[in-house]
C-alpha positions as CSV (number, residue, x, y, z in Angstrom):
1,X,92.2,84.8,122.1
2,X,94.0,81.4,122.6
3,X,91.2,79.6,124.3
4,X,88.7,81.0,121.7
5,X,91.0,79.7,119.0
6,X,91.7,76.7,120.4
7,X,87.8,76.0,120.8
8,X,87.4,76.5,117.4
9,X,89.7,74.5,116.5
10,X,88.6,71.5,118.5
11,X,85.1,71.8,116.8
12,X,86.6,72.2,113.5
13,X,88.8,68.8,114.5
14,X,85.5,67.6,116.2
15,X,83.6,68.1,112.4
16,X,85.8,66.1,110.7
17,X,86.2,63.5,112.2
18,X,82.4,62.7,112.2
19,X,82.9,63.1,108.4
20,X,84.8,60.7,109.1
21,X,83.5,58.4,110.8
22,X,80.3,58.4,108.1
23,X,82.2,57.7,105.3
24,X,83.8,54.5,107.3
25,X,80.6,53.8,108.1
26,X,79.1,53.4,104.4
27,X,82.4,52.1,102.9
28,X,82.2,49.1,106.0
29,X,78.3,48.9,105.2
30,X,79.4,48.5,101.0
31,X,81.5,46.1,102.0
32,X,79.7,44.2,104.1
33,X,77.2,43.7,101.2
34,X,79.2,42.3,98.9
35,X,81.7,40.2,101.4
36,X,79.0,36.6,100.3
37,X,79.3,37.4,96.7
38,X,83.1,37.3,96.9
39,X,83.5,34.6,98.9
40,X,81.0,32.1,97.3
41,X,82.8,33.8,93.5
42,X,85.9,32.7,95.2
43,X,85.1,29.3,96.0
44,X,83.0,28.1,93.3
45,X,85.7,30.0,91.3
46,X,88.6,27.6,91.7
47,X,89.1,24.8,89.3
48,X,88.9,21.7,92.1
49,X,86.2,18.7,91.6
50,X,83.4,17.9,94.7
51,X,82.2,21.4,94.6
52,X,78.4,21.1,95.7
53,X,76.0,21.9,92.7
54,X,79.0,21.9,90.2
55,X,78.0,19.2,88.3
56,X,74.2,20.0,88.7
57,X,72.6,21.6,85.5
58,X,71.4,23.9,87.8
59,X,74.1,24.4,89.6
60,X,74.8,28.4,88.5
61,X,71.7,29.3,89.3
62,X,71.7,27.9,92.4
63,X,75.1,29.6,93.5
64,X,73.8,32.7,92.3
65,X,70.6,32.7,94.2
66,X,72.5,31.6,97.3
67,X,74.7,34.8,96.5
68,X,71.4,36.7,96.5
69,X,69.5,35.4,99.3
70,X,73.0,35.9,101.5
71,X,73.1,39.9,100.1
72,X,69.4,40.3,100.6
73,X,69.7,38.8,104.3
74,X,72.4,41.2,105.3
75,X,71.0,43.9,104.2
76,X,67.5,42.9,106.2
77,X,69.9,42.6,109.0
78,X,71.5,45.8,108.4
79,X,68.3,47.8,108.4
80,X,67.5,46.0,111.4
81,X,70.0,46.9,113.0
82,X,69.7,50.8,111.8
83,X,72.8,51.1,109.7
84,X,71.1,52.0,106.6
């Protein structure tokens, strides 16, 4: 009786952990996805002169496409790669 409880409860402990190891996998995927946004946000969010396109009167659109075009490529890459 204590080897067939103990097998069950390795598969139980085996189950969860692959729960586990999914949810890691979509928070690290979300996060991965928006890691370019925040960063170029970041950057073009501090108050310092010499920032490239700053000045430009196109200059949010171009930040903003650069934040898209760095989004969409990573999530080519990630399909790809077979994590979505």
């Amino acid at each position: 009786m204590r080897d067939l409880l103990s097998g069950a409860l390795d598969v139980y402990l085996s189950s969860v952990a692959n729960r586990t190891n999914q949810v890691m996998k979509v928070l690290t995927v979300l996060s991965t996805i928006a890691l370019p946004a925040l960063v170029v946000s970041g950057f073009y969010g501090m108050n310092v002169k010499g920032l490239p396109a700053a000045d430009s009167t196109y200059g949010v659109v171009l930040v903003i496409l650069l934040m898209v075009g760095c989004t969409v490529l990573l999530l080519y890459l990630l399909k790809r790669f077979r994590w979505l």
